[in-house]
C-alpha positions as CSV (number, residue, x, y, z in Angstrom):
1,X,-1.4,-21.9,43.7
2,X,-0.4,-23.4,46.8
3,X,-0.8,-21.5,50.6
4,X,3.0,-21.4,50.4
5,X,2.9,-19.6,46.8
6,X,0.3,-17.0,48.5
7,X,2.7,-16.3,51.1
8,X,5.6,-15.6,48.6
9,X,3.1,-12.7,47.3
10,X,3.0,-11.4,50.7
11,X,6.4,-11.9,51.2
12,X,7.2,-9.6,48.2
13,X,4.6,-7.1,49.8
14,X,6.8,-7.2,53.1
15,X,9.9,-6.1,51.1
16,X,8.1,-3.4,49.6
17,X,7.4,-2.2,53.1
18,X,10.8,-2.7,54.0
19,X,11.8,-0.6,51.1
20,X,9.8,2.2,52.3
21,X,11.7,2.2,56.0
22,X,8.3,0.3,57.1
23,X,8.1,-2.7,59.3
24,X,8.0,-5.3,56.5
25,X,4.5,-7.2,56.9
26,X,3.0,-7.6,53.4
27,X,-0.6,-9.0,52.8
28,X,-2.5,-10.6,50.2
29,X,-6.2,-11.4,49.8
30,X,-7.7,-13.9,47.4
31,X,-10.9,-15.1,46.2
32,X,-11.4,-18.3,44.3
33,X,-7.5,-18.7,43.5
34,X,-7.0,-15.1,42.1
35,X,-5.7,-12.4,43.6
36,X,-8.0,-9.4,44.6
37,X,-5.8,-7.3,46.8
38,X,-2.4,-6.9,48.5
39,X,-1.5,-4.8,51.1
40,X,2.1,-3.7,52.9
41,X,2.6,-1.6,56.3
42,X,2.2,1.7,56.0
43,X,1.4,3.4,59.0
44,X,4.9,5.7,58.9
45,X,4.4,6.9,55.6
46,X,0.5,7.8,55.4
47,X,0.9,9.0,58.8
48,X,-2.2,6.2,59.9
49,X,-1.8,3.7,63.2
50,X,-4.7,2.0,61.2
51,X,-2.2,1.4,58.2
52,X,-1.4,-2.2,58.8
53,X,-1.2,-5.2,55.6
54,X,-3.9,-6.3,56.5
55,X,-5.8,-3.1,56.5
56,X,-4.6,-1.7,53.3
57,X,-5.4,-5.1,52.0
58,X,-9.0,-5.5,53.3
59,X,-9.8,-1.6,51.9
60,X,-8.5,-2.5,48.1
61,X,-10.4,-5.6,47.9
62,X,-13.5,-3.8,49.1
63,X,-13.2,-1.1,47.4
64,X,-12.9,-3.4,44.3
65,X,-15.5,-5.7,45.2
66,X,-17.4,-3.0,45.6
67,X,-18.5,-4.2,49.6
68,X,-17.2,-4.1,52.7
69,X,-18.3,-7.9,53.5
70,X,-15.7,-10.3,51.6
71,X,-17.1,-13.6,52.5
72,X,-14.9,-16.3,50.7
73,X,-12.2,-14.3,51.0
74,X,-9.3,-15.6,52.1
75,X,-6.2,-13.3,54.3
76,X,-2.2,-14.2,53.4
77,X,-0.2,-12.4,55.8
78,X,3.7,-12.9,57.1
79,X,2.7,-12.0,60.7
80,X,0.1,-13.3,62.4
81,X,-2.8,-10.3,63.1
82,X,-3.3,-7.8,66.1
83,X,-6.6,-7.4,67.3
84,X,-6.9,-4.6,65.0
85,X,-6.9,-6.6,61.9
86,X,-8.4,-9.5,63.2
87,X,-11.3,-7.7,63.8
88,X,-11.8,-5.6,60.9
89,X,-11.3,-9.4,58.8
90,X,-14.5,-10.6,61.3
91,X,-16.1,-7.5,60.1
92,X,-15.3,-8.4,56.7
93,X,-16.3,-12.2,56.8
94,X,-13.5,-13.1,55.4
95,X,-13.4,-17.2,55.2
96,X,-10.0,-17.7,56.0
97,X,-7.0,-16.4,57.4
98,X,-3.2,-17.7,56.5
99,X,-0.4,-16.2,58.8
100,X,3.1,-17.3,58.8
101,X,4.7,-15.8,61.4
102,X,3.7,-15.9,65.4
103,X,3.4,-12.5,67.0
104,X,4.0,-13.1,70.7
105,X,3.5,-9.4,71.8
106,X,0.0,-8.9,70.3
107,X,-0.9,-12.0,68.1
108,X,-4.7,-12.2,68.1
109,X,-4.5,-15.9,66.4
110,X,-3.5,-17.6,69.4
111,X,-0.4,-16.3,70.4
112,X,-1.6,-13.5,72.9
113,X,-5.3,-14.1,72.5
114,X,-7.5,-15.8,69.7
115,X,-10.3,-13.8,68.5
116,X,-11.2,-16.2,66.0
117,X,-12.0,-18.9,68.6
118,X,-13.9,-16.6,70.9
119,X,-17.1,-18.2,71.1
120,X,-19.1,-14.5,72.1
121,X,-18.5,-13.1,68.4
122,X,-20.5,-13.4,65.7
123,X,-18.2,-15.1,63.1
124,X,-15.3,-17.2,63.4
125,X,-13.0,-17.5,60.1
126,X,-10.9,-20.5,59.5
127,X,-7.0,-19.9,61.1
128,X,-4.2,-21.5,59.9
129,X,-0.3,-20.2,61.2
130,X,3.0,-21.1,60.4
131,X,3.3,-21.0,56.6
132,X,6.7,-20.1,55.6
133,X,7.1,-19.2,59.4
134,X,10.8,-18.9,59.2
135,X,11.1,-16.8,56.1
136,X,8.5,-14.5,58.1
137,X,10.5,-14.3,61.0
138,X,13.8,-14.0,59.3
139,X,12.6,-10.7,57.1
140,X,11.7,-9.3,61.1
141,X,14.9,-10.2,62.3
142,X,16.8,-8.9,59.4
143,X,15.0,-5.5,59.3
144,X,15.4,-5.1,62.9
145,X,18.5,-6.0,63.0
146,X,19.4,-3.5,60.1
147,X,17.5,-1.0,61.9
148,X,19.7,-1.6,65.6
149,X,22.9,-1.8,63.5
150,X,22.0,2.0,62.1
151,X,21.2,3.3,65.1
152,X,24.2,2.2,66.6
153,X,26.0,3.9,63.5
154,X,24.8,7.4,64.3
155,X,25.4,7.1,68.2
156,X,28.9,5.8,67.5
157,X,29.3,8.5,65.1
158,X,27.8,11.3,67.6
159,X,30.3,10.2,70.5
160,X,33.4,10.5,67.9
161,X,32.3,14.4,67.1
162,X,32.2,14.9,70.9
163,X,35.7,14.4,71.0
């Protein structure tokens, strides 16, 4: 499978999310070509800040691997990772991170900082951004925009039983 096929998988991961009234990141880790793990946000539903893809996906493929290190692991996610996540991958070893959309409010892959070029820590995982960035973005914009469009539903719908 390609990097673009990996990002599919975590493209279905963000729709589950979605599905579940969660901001629709999904994530996928892999080691030598098969799929380990897969992750989606979740930090509404299990009522955990720490819920992230990423996370979610990092904790299954330990917990199968039976180790918290995952070196050779690789990351497939549809956002690019907060410093949250990118740190508990360095933690993890992982080998490679895949992102496809930029985050410009608290990308830690280059877009607000890069933790993975930061020459001070101890392991530095290869990056690579923009796969399937569109398709990324687009699911944001279209849950957002779902999200804005319902809001503005129910306030419309309060002001008419004011009347």
């Amino acid at each position: 499978m390609t990097d673009a096929d990996y990002m599919g998988l975590a493209l279905a991961q963000a729709r589950e999310a979605w599905v579940r009234g969660e901001v629709p990141v999904g994530a996928v880790l892999v080691k030598d070509g098969e799929v380990v793990s897969v992750g989606f946000n979740q930090p509404i539903g299990l009522h955990d800040p720490t819920a992230h893809a990423e996370i979610q996906a990092l904790r299954a493929a330990a917990d199968k691997l039976g180790n918290y290190r995952l070196p050779g692991c690789e990351l497939f996610v549809t956002l690019e990772p907060c410093a949250m996540c990118a740190g508990a991958m360095m933690h993890a070893r992982l080998a490679r991170i895949v992102y496809g959309a930029p985050d410009p409010k608290t990308g830690a892959c280059g877009s607000v900082v890069n933790l993975f070029a930061e020459e001070k820590l101890n392991h530095h995982a290869e990056v690579l951004g923009g796969v399937r960035a569109d398709e990324c973005a687009d699911t944001l914009k279209s849950f957002f925009a779902e999200r804005r469009q319902a809001n503005a539903a129910v306030k419309s719908g309060m002001l008419a039983n004011k009347d």
